[in-house]
C-alpha positions as CSV (number, residue, x, y, z in Angstrom):
1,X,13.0,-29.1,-65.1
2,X,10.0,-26.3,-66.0
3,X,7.8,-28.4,-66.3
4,X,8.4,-31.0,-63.2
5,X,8.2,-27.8,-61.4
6,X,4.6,-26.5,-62.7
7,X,3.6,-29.6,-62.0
8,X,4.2,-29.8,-58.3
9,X,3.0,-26.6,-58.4
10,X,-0.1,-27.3,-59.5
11,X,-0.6,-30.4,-58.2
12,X,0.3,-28.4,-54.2
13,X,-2.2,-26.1,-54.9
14,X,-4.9,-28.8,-56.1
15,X,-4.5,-29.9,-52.0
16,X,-4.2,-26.6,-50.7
17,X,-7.3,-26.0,-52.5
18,X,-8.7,-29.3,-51.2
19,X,-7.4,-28.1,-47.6
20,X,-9.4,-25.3,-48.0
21,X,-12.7,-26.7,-49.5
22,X,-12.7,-29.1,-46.6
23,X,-12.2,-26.5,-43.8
24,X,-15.0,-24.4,-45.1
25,X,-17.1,-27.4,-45.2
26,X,-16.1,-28.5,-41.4
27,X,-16.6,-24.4,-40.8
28,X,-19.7,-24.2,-42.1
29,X,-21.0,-27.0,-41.0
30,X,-20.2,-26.7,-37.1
31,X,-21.6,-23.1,-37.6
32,X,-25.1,-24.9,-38.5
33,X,-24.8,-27.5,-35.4
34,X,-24.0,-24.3,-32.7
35,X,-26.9,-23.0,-34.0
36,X,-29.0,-25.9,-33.8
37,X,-27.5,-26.5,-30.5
38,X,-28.4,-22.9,-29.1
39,X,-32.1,-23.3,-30.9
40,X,-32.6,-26.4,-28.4
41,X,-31.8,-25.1,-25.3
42,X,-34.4,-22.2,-25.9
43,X,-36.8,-24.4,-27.4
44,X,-36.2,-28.0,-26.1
45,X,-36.6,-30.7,-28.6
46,X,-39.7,-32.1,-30.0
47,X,-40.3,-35.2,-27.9
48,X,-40.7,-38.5,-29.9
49,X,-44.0,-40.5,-29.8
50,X,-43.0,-44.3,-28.4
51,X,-46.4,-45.3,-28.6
52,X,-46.3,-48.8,-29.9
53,X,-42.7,-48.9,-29.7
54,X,-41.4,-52.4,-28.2
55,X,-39.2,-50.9,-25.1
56,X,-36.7,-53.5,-23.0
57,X,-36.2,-52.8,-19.8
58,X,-33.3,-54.6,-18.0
59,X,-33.8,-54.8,-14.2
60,X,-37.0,-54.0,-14.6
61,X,-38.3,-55.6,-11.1
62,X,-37.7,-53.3,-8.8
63,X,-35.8,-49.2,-8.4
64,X,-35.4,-47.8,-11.5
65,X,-36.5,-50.3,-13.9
66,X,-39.8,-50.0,-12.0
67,X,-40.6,-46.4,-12.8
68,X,-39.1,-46.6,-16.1
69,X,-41.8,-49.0,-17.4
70,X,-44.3,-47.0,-15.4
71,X,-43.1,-44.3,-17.6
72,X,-43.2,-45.6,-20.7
73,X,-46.7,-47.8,-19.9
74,X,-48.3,-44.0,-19.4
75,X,-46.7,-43.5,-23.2
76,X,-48.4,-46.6,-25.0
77,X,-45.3,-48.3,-25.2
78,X,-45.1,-52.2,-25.4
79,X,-43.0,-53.2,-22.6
80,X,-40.9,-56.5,-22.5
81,X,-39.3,-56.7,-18.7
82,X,-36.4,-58.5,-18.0
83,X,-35.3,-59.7,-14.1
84,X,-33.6,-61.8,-12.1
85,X,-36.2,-62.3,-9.6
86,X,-39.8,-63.3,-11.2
87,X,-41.9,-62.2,-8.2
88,X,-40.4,-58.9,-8.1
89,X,-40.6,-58.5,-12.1
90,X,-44.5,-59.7,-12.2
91,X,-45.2,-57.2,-9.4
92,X,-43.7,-54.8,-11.8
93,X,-46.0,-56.2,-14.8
94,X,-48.8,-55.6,-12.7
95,X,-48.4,-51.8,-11.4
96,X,-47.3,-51.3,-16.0
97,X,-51.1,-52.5,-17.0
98,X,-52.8,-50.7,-13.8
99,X,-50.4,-47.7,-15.4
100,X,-52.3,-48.0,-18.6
101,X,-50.0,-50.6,-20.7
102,X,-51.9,-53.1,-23.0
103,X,-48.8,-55.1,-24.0
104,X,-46.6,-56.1,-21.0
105,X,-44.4,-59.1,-21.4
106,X,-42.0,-60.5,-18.1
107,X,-39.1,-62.7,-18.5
108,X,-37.0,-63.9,-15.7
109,X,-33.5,-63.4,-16.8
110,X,-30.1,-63.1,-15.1
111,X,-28.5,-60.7,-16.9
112,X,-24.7,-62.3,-15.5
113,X,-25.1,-64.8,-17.7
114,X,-24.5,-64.3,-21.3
115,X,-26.4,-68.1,-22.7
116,X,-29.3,-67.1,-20.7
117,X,-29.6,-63.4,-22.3
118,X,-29.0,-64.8,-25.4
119,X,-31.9,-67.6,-24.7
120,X,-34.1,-65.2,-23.3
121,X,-33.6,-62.5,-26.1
122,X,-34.8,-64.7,-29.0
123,X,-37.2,-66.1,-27.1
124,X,-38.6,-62.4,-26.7
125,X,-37.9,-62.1,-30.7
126,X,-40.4,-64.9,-31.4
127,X,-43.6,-63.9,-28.7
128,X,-43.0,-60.3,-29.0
129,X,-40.7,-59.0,-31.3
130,X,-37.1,-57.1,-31.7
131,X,-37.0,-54.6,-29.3
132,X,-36.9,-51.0,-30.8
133,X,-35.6,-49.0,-27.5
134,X,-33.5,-50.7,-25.3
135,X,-32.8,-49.8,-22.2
136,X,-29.9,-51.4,-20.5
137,X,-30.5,-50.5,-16.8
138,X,-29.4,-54.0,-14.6
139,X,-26.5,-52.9,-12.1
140,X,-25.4,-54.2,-8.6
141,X,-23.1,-53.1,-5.9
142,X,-20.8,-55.0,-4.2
143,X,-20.1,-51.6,-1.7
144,X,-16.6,-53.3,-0.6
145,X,-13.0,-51.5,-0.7
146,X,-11.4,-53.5,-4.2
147,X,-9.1,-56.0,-1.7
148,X,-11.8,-57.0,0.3
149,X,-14.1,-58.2,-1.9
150,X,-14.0,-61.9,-3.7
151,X,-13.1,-62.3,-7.2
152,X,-16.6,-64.0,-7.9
153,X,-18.5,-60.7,-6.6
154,X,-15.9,-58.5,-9.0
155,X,-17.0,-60.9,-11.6
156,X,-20.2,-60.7,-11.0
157,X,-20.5,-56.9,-11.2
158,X,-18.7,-56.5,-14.3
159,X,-21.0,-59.4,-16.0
160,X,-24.1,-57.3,-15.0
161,X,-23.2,-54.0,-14.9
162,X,-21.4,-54.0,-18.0
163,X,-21.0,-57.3,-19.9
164,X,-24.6,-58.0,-20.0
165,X,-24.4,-54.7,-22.3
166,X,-22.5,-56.6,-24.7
167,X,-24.9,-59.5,-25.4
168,X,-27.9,-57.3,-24.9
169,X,-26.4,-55.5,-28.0
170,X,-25.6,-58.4,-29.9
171,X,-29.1,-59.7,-29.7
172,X,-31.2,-56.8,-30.8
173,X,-29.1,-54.7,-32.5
174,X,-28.6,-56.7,-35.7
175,X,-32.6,-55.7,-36.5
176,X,-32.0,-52.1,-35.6
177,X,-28.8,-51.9,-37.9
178,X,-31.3,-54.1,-41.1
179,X,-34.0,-50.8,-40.1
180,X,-31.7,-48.5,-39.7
181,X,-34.0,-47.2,-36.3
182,X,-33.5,-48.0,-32.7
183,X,-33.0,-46.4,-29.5
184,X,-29.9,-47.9,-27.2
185,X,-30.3,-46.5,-23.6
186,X,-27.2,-46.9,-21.1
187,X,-27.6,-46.5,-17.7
188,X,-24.0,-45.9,-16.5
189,X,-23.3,-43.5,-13.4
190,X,-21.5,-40.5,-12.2
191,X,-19.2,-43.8,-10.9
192,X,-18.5,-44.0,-14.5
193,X,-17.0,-40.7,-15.1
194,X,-15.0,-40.4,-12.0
195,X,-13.2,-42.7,-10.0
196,X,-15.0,-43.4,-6.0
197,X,-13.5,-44.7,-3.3
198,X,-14.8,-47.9,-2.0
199,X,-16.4,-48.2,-5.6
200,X,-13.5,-50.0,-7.7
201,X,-15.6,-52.5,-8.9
202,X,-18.3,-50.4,-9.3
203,X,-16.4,-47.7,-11.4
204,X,-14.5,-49.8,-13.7
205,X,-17.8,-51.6,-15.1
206,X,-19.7,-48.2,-15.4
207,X,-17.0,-46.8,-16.8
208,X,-16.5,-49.7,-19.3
209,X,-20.5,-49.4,-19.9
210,X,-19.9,-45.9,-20.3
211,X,-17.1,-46.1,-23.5
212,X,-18.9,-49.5,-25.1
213,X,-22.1,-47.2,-25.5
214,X,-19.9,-44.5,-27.2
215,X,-18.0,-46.3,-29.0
216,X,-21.0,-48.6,-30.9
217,X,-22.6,-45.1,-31.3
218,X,-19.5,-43.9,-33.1
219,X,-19.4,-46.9,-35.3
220,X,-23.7,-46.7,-36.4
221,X,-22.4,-42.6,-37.0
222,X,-19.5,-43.7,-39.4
223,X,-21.7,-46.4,-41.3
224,X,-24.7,-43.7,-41.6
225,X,-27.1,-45.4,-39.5
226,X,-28.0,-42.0,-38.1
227,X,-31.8,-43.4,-37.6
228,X,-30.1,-45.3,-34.6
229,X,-29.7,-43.2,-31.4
230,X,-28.1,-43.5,-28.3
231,X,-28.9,-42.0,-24.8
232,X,-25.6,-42.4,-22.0
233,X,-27.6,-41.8,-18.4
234,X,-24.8,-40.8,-15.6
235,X,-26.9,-40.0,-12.1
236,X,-25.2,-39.3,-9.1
237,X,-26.8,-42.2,-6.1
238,X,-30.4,-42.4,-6.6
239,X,-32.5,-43.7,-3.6
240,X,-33.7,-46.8,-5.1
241,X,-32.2,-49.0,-2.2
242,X,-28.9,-49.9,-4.2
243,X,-27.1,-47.2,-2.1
244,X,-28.9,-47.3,0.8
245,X,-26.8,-45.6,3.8
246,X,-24.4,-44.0,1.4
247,X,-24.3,-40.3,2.4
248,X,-23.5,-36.9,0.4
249,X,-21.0,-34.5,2.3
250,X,-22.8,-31.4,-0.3
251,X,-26.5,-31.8,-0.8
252,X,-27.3,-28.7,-2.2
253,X,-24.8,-29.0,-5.1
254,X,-24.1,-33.1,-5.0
255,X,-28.2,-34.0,-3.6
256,X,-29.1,-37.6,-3.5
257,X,-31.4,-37.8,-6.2
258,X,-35.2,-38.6,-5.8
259,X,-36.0,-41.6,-8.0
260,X,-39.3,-39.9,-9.9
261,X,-37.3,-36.7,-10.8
262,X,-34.4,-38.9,-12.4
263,X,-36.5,-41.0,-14.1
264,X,-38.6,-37.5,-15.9
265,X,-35.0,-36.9,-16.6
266,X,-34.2,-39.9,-18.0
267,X,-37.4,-40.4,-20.0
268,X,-37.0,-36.9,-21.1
269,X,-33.5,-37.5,-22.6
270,X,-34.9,-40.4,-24.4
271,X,-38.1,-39.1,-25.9
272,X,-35.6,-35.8,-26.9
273,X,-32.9,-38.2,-28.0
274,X,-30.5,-36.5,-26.2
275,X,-27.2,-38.4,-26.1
276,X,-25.7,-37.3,-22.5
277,X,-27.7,-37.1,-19.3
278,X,-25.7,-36.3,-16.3
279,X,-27.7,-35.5,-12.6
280,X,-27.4,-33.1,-11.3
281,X,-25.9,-30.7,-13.4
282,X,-23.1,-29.9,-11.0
283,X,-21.1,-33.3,-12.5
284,X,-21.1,-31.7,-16.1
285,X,-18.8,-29.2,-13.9
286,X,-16.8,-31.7,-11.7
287,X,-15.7,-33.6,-15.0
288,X,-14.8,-30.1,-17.0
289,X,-12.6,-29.5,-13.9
290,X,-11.3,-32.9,-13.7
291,X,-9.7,-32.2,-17.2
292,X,-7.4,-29.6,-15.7
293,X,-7.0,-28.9,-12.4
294,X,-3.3,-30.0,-10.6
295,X,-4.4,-33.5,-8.7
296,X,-3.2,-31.5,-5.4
297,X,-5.9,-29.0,-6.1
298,X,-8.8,-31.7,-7.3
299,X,-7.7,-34.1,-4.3
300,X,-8.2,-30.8,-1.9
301,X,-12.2,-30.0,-3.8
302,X,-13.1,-33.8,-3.0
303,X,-12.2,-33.8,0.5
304,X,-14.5,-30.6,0.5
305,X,-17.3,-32.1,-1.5
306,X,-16.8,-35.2,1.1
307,X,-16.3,-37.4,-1.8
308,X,-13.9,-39.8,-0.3
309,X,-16.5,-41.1,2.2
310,X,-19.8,-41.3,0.4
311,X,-19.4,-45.2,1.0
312,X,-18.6,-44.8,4.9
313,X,-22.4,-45.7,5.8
314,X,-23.0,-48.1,2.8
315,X,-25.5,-51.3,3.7
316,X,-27.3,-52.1,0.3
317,X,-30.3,-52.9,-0.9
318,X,-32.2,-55.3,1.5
319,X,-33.5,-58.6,0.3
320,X,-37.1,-59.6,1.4
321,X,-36.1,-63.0,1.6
């Protein structure tokens, strides 16, 4: 009986030794990243040269996707566009090599359909190579309350705004993961962190964008593939055209963003490899009090913020043709 009992003894002190080993590790170690942490907001990151690098650009014909391979034409990158409509997207190609970009590459490619991203992607893996920063920025809006709008059009904006993701992923990430080196860029929204009205649609696929991006970060972290980063982009309404008419009831802290200062942002997050990037910095605040004020209270600070009819004067983009 002695000796069952100096056993256990020993063998509950061997784990509460272990316990402790493993706190002090965890301890010490969250110590270093706080530091770290507080060393890069007083000195930001050094920025990352993406000269050469082989940068995707979803929805790269117009808005956004424009000024992003603007951007990165400035920074020497080779640029492989990808849009729906080819005029708009060689327009683009044009305005990237009068930007300074050598290599510029245009595919026409609707991004709602996963056979054609799939075609398209290894056709891009045999004229130009795998892409090395990909930047998943395709989205519509459908602008209509969740019963009025058709199925196909729900469809629709989940298969762009987040499904098209998915495939993107599964086409250029397998090279990434053999190199252990990549860049994944999400371009999700502030409609992906907090429920809109007259944005149902809208919300669920950004929000499903959103967790995806996480998540396949998470699962590079656990496998060690550290050398593969990830950049989650969540702007408040950026006048690109998408949400043309759509109106802010508090510009000075929820402003309608100006499309050359989110893209600095944007760019900046990338070349810093920043993981989050929310504009402005007031939504970092809305979702810390989402987490705990009573719904009475939150309900009451969105009628303030005039968050409930931000869609009220929605028309869209307009179509030349």
């Amino acid at each position: 009986m002695s000796n069952y009992s100096s056993s256990g003894m020993s063998q509950n002190m061997a784990l509460k030794l272990k316990a402790a080993k493993k706190l002090l590790i965890f301890l010490g170690k969250s110590v270093l990243a706080l530091v770290e942490a507080v060393v890069f907001v007083i000195i930001p990151k050094p920025r990352k040269n993406v000269a050469g690098e082989i940068v995707l650009i979803t929805g790269a014909g117009s808005g956004l996707g424009r000024l992003l391979a603007l951007k990165f034409a400035q920074l020497g990158s080779v640029l492989v566009l990808w849009d729906i409509s080819q005029e708009s997207n060689e327009e683009t190609c044009k305005m990237a090599v009068e930007a300074g970009a050598t290599r510029v590459y245009a595919y026409t490619c609707d991004c709602s359909r996963k056979e054609e991203i799939y075609r398209v992607a290894n056709q891009v893996k045999k004229e130009v190579g795998d892409a090395s920063i990909l930047i998943n920025n395709a989205g519509i809006v459908t602008g209509r309350k969740f019963m009025d709008c058709p199925d196909e059009l729900i469809e629709k904006s989940l298969d762009v705004n987040f499904k098209s993701h998915i495939w993107t992923y599964k086409a250029f990430l397998p090279a990434m993961i053999a190199n252990n080196r990549g860049h994944l860029v999400c371009i999700s929204s502030s409609a992906g962190l907090i429920g809109m009205n007259g944005l149902a649609d809208y919300c669920a696929s950004k929000f499903a964008a959103y967790g995806f991006a996480e998540s396949i970060f998470l699962e590079s972290f656990t496998k060690g593939q550290n050398g593969i980063k990830t950049t989650i982009v969540c702007p408040f309404f950026i006048k690109t055209g998408m949400f043309d008419g759509c109106t802010t009831g508090c510009p000075s802290l929820l402003p309608i963003l100006e499309p050359e200062y989110a893209v600095r942002k944007i760019v900046d997050a990338i070349l810093q490899e920043n993981m989050y990037l929310y504009m402005p910095k007031f939504i970092y605040f809305i979702v810390f009090l989402k987490s705990f004020l009573p719904l009475k209270l939150g309900l009451l600070l969105g009628e303030y913020l005039g968050a409930f009819n931000l869609m009220d004067g929605f028309t869209g983009a307009k179509k030349k043709n």
